[in-house]
Each structure stands twice: as C-alpha cells, then as structure tokens.
C-alpha positions as CSV (number, residue, x, y, z in Angstrom):
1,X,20.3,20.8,4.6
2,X,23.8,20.4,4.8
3,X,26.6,17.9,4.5
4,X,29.0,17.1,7.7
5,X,33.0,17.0,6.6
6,X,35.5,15.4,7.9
7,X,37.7,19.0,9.3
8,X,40.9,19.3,8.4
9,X,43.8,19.4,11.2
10,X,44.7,22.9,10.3
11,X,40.8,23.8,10.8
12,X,40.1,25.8,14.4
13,X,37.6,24.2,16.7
14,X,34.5,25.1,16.3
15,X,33.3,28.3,18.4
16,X,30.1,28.9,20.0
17,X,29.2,32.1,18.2
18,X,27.2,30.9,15.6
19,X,23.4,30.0,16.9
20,X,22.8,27.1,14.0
21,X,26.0,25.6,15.1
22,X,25.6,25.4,18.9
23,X,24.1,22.1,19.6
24,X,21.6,23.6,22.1
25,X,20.7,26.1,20.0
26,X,20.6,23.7,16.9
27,X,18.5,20.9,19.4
28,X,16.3,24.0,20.9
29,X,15.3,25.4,16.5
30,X,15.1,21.7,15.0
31,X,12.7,20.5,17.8
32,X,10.3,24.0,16.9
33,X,10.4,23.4,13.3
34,X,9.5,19.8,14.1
35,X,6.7,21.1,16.2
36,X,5.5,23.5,13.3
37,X,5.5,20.9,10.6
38,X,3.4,18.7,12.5
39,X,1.1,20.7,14.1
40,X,0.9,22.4,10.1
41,X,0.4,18.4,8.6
42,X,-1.7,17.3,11.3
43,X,-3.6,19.6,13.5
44,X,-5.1,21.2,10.5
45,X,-7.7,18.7,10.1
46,X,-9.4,20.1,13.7
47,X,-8.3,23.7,12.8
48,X,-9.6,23.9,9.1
49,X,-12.8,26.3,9.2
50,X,-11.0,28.5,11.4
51,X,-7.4,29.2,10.1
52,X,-6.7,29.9,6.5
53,X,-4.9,27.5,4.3
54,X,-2.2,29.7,3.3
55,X,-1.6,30.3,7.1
56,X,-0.8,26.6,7.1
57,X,0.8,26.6,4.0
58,X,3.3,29.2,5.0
59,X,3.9,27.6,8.7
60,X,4.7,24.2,6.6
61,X,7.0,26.4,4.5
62,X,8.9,27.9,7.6
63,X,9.2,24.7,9.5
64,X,10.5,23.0,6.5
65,X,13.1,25.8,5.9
66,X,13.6,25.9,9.8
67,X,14.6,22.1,9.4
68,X,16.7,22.4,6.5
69,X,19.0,24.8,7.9
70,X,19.3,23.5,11.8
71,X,20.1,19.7,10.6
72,X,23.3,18.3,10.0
73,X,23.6,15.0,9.1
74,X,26.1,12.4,7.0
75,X,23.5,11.6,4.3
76,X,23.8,8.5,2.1
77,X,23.8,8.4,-2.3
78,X,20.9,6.6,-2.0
79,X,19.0,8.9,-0.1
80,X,20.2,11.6,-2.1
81,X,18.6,10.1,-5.0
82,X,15.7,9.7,-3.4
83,X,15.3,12.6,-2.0
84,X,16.5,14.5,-5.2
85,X,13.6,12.8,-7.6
86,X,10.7,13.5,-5.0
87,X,12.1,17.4,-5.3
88,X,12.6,17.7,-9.2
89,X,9.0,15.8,-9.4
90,X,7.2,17.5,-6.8
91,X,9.1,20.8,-9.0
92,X,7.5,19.4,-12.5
93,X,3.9,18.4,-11.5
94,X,3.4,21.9,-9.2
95,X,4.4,24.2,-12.8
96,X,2.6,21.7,-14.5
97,X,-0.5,22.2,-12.9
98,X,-0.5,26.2,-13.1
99,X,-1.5,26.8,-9.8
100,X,0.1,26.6,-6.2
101,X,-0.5,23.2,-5.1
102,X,1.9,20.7,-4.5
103,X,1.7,16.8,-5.0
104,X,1.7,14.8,-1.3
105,X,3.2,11.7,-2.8
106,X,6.7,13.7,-3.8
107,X,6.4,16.4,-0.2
108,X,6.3,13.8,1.9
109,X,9.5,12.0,1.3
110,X,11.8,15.5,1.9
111,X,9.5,16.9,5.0
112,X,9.8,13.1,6.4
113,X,13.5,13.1,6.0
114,X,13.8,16.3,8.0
115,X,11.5,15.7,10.7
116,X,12.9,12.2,11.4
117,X,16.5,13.2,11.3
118,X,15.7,16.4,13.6
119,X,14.4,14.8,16.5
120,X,12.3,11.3,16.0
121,X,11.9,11.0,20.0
122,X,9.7,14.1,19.8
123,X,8.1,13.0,16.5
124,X,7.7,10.0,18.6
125,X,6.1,11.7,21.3
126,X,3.7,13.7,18.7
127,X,2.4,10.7,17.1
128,X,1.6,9.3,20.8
129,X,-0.2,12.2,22.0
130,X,-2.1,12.9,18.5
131,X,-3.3,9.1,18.8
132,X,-4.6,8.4,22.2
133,X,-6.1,12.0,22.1
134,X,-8.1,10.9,18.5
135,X,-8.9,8.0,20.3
136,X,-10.9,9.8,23.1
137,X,-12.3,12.2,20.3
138,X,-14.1,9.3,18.8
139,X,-15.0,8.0,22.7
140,X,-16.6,11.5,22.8
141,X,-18.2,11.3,19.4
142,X,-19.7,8.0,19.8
143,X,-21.1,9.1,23.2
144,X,-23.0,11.7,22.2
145,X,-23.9,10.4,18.5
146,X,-22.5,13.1,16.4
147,X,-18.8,15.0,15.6
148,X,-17.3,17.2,17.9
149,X,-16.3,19.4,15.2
150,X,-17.0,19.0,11.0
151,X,-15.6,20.7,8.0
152,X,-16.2,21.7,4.3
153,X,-14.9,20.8,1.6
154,X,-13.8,23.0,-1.7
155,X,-17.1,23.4,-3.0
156,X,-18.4,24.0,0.1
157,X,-20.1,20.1,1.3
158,X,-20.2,19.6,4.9
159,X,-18.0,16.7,6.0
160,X,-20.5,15.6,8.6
161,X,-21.7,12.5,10.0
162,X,-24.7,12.5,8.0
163,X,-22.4,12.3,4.9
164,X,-20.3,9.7,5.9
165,X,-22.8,7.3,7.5
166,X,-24.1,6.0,4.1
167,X,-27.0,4.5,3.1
168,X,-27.3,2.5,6.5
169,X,-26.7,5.0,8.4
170,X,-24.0,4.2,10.7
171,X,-22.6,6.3,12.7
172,X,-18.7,6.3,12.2
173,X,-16.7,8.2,14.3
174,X,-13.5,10.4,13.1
175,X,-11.4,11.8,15.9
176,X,-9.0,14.7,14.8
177,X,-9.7,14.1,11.3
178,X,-11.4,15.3,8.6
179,X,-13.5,11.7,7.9
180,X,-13.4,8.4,9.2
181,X,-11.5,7.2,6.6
182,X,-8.5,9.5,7.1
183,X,-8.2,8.1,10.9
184,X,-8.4,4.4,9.7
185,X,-5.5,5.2,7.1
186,X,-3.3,6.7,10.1
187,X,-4.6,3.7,12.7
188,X,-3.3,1.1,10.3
189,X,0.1,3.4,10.2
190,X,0.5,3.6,13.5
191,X,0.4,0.1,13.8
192,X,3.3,-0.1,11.5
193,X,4.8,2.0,13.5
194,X,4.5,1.2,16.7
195,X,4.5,-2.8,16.5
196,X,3.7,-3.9,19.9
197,X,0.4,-5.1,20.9
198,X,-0.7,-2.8,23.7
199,X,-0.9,0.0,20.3
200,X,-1.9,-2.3,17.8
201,X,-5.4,-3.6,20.2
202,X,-6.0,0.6,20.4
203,X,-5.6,0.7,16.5
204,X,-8.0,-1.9,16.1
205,X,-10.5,-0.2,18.8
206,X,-10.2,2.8,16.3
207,X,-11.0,1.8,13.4
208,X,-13.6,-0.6,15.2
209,X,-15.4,3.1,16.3
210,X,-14.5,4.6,13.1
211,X,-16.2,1.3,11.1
212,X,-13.1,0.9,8.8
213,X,-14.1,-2.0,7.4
214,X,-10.6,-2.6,5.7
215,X,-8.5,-1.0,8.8
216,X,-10.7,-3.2,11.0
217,X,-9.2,-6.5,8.8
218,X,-6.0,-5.7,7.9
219,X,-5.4,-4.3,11.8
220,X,-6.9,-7.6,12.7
221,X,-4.4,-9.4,10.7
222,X,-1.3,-7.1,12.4
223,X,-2.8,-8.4,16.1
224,X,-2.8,-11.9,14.7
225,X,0.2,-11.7,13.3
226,X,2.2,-10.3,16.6
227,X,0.3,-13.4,19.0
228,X,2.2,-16.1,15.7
229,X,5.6,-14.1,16.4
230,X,5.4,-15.7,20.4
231,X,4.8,-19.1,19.4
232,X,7.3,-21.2,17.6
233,X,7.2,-23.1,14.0
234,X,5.0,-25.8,15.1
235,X,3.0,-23.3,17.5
236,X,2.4,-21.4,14.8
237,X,1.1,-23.8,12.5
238,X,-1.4,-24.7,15.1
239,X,-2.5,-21.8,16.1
240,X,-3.4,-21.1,11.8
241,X,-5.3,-24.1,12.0
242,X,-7.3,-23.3,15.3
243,X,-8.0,-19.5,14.3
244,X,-9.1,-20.6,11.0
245,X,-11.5,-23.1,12.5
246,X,-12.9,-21.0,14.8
247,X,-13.3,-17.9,12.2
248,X,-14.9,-20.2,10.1
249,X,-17.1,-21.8,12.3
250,X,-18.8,-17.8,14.0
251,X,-18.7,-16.8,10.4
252,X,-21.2,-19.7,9.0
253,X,-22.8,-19.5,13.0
254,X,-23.6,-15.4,12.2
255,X,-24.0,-15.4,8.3
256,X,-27.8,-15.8,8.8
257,X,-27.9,-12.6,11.3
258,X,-25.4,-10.4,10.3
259,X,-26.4,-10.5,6.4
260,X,-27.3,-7.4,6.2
261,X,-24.7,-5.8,8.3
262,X,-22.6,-2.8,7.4
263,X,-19.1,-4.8,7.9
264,X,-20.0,-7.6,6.0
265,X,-21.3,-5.2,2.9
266,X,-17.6,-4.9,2.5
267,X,-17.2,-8.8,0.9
268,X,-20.8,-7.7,-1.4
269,X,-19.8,-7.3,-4.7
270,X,-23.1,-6.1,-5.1
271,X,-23.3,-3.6,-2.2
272,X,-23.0,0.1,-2.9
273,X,-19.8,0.8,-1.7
274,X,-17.9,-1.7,-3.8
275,X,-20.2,-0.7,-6.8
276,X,-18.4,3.1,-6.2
277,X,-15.5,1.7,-5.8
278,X,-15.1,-0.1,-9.2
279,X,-17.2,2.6,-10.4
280,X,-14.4,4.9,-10.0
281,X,-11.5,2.9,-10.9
282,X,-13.0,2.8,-14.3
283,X,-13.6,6.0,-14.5
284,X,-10.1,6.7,-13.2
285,X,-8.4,4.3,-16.0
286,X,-10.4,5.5,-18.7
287,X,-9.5,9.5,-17.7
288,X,-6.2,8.2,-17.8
289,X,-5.9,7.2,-21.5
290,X,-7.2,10.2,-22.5
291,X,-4.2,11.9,-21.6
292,X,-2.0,13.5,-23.8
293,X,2.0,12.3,-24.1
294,X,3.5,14.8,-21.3
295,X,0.3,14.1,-19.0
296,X,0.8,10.4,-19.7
297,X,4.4,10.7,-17.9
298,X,4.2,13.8,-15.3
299,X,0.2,13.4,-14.6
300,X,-2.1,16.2,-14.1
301,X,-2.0,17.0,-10.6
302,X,-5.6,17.9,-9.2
303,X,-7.7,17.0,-12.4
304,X,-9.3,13.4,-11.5
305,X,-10.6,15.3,-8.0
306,X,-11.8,18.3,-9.9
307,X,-13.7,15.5,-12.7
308,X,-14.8,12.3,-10.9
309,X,-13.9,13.2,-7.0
310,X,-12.1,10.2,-5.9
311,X,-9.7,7.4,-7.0
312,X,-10.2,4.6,-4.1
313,X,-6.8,3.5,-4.9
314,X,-3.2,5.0,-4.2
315,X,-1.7,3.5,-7.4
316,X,-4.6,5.3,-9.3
317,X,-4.3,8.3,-7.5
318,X,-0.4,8.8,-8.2
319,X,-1.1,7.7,-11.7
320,X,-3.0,10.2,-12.8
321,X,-1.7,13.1,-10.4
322,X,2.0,12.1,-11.3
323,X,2.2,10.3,-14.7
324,X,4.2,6.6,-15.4
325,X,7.4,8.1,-13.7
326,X,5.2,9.1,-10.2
327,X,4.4,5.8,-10.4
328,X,7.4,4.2,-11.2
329,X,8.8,6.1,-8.5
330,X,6.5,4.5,-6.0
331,X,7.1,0.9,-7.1
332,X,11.0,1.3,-6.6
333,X,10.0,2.9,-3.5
334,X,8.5,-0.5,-2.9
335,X,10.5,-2.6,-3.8
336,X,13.4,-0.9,-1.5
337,X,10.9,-1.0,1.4
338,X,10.1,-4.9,0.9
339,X,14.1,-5.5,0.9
340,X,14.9,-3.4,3.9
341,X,12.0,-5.2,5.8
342,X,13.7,-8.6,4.7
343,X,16.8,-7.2,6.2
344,X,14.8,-7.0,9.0
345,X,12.9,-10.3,9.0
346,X,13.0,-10.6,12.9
347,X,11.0,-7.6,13.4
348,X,9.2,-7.4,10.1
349,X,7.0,-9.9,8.3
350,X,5.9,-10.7,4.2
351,X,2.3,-10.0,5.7
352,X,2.9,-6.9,6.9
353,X,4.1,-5.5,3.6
354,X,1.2,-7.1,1.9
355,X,-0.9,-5.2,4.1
356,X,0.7,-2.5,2.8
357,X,0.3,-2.6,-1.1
358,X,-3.6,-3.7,-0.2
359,X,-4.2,-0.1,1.4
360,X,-2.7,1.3,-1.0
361,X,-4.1,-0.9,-3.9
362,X,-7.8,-0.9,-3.1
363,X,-8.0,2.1,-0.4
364,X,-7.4,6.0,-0.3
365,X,-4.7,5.0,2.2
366,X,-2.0,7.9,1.8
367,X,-3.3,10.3,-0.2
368,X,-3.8,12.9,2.3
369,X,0.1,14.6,3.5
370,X,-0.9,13.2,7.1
371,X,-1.1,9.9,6.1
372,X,1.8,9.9,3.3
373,X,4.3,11.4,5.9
374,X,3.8,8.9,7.9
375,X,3.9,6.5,5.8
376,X,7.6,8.1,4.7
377,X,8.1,8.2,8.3
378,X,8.3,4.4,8.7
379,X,10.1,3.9,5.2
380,X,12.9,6.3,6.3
381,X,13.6,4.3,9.8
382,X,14.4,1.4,8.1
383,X,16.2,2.7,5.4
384,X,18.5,5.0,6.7
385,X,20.7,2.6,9.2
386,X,23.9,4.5,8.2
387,X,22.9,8.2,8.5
388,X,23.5,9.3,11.5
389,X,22.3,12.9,12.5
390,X,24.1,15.2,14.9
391,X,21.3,14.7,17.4
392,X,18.1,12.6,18.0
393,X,17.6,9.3,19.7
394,X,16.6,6.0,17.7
395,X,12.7,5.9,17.2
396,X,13.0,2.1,16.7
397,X,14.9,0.3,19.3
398,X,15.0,-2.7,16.8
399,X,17.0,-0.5,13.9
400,X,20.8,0.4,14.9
401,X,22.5,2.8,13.5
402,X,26.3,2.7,12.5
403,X,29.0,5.3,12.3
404,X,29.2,6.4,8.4
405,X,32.5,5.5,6.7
C-alpha cells in the first residue's frame, strides 16, 4: 500500500507508462484482487473437498499483495495504528504457534481495509449475489430435506445434516456454508450492513431456515428496530407497549404447545445446548489459567480447538488464541465502533451495537475469516470518513466522505 503526496510544482505530470499508475489499469487489477480475495474468503466453504487449502491460501496471498500494490489512498494515524497492531499481532501469534496458520481476528482488519478501499461497489455487489444465492441454497436444501453439498472437518467428521440437527432432529439448512451456524453469523452481518428492511425480512427468512435461534432474535430485534425508526417519540413508545403486549400475550397463548420445541430449548437452562455451551466456557476459562506468562498475553493460537473443540464465545475465542493484548485490542476496537456509530445516531442505534457484543459474547459469531471480514467490513465504513481512495464509490450512502487536509 502506499501513501498519496501532495507533488511538488517542479514534479512532471504523471505519464501513462506505468500499468499500476494508470487509473484504468489500477481500476481493471484492484477489482481482480478484490474478486480473488472474496471468492478465496468465501466461496471456499462450497469449494472445500475439492480444492486444496493451500490453493486458497496462496490465492488469498496474491489478491492481498494484488491489493496492496494497485491502491492508493490518503490514509489516516488512526488507521495506521490500527492497521499496524493487527499486522505485528497477526506476526507474533503465527511464529508463536509454529506452524503456518494465521489468526482471523488480526487478518481481517488489513484484507478489509484493502478490499473496501479498492472497490466497495463491487464488494457491494459480491455480498448481494453471495446472499440471495445462499438464500436459494437453503430454499433447495429444505426442499429436498438434506444439503446440496457437505464437508469434513480436520479429523475427517462429516459436516452433514445429521450432525447438525441435534438431538431433535431438525433439519437446519446452511446455504454456501460450511454449517448453519456460519450463515446465521453472516445473516445477522448482512443486516448490519445493509440496513433497510427489504434485506433485513430476507435475513430473518435465513436464519428462520437455518434455525438460528440467536440470529432468529437478534435479526428480529434489527426488523423491529427499523419499523420504531418510522414512527416518532410518542409513536414509538406506543408501539413498545403494543409489541410487548402482544409478544406476551402468543407467548403465554403457545407456552403449553411449543414446550418442547427446538426454538424455545434456546431460553432452557437445562436443555442440551446451553448445557454445552457453559460446558465449554468453563472449560475455555479454566485452559486459560493454565497458561504460562507469554501465552497469558499473546494466546496460543489453535490450542483450545485442538483440546476442547469449541469456545461458543468470541471474547473466549480471542482470549485464548490471542492473549490479554488480542483482547484488549478488540475492546478498543469496540469502543471506537460504539463512538463512530454515536457519530452516526441518525442511521445507527445503542441496540444495534448491543446486538453486536451479544453475538460475539455468547455465540461463535466471527470466528470464521468470512464472518470477521465482514464484520471489519462494516467497522471500516464508518470509521474511515476522511480516507478517501483514488477510486471506488461510497458503499454507504448515509457516510460521506471529506477531502483529507
């Protein structure tokens, strides 16, 4: 990546014999190494089984470097900073672990940066198509009562519907991904992302098909949320009151008939998911404090899915993958989010950042690089109102984006 000067008078214009500096050449490389990270991030989920994962490591690689060279942009301290720590972090845990794996939560912030500087209209574009097309995937799934396509896991465990329909044996659909909950974590996303209602209603008809218990509440709570932004103070207030009345009143009217219903295991303290759950955040805290000093602050990247298999909790997760300064990292991360959103307040509401620390409190929601790119995809929109790249439309009409001083 480099940094735009300001040239100096005595400087000659600049000629259109150099490829990376001729904006159609520059537009025509940084939309392919957009395309390649994507399609390496994303499509990998339907392509796994069939393509190697150093193929897609090394096509992540190239469109990253692709990136990095083709974009120009006036970048801020702040991101620099930012952008900086995730490098020297990702750098740390990765020798730390011994082996050639890199940590999502500190990859996600740089190939995020470069994709949404590049060209955010076609990331825009990419996100549409890869969501309506799950979507129909599911349609499909549902419709003929099993996946369209499955894969395995490192020690070799079929991701099927079988494994992922539980104890009740419910059929929950995935899409393009590798389980359901993988599409509910990008559903709730999206609906970040893409805040208006017509995408927020196909969200919830997702996660509805994927029976994302969570996603199907906290997407619930988006919808609700966008009807409260039409009315006014007092419109508002009523409509709490009304909705809360009448969720009250079907919930005691089904109690009786849905008590042994898979979406309503999810408030059982006692029911086998949330026994798992707790299950392994204990297990999770107590690997934790038997870490040594330098683990205790950098993590060990890889150990808690190679020991107990899961954390059911982002802040867990980065915990013990990352150390105190992963973390750390992620609360400032945060914090800076909940500020820009305030900056925001017309667009952005306290409740949707609440649903955000839930998901990632008491859900896998962005441990997978599809989901934590994303995720980095909406935090770099909003903070990034004074970068402007070379090229690139807005992604967000609602977020405008001044001249750099």
């Amino acid at each position: 990546m480099t940094l735009l000067a300001t040239p100096r008078a005595s400087q000659p214009p600049m000629t259109q014999h150099s490829s990376f500096t001729n904006y159609p050449v520059r537009k025509i490389a940084g939309s392919i190494g957009v395309l390649i990270v994507y399609v390496s991030i994303y499509w990998k989920d339907a392509l796994v089984g069939y393509v190697p994962g150093v193929v897609t490591l090394v096509s992540l690689f190239l469109g990253a470097m692709l990136l990095a060279l083709v974009t120009k942009v006036k970048i801020s301290q702040f991101t620099a900073i930012i952008i900086s720590i995730s490098f020297v972090l990702l750098l740390i845990t990765t020798l730390k672990s011994g082996s050639f794996s890199f940590s999502n939560y500190f990859l996600a912030p740089i190939l995020a940066y470069l994709v949404v500087v590049s060209n955010r209209t076609l990331l825009l574009r990419l996100f549409i198509f890869h969501f309506i097309l799950s979507l129909l995937v599911q349609a499909y799934e549902i419709s003929i009562g099993e996946y369209l396509f499955f894969s395995l896991d490192e020690n070799g465990l079929a991701l099927d519907a079988d494994l992922f329909s539980g104890a009740n044996d419910v059929f929950r659909a995935k899409g393009l991904f590798q389980g359901p909950l993988g599409s509910v974590a990008f559903y709730i996303l999206i609906g970040m992302v893409f805040r208006t209602p017509k995408y927020r209603l196909l969200c919830l008809l997702g996660a509805v098909m994927a029976q994302g218990r969570l996603g199907i509440m906290l997407i619930g709570l988006m919808n609700i949320q966008a009807i409260f932004e039409k009315f006014g103070r007092l419109g508002k207030m009523a409509a709490i009151i009304v909705s809360i009345f009448v969720i009250v009143s079907l919930f005691g009217y089904f109690l009786a008939a849905l008590a042994d219903s898979f979406f309503l295991m999810a408030f059982d303290l006692e029911s086998s998911g949330n026994i798992a759950r707790m299950y392994y955040w204990k297990a999770n805290i107590e690997l934790f404090l038997e870490y040594d000093m330098i683990s205790i602050l950098f993590g060990d990247l890889g150990l808690v899915n190679k020991l107990i298999g899961a954390s059911e909790s982002d802040f867990l997760r980065i915990l013990l993958d990352c150390g105190l300064f992963g973390l750390l990292f992620y609360v400032f991360v945060l914090v800076t989010l909940y500020r820009a959103m305030r900056r925001n307040s017309e667009k952005y509401s306290n409740l949707e950042f609440a649903i955000l620390v839930v998901a990632m409190a008491i859900f896998p929601f962005i441990q997978s690089l599809s989901s934590t790119l994303l995720f980095w995809v909406f935090y770099w929109v909003l903070m990034m109102p004074n970068e402007k790249p070379v090229w690139g439309k807005v992604l967000f009409r609602g977020v405008k984006r001044q001249n750099s001083q």
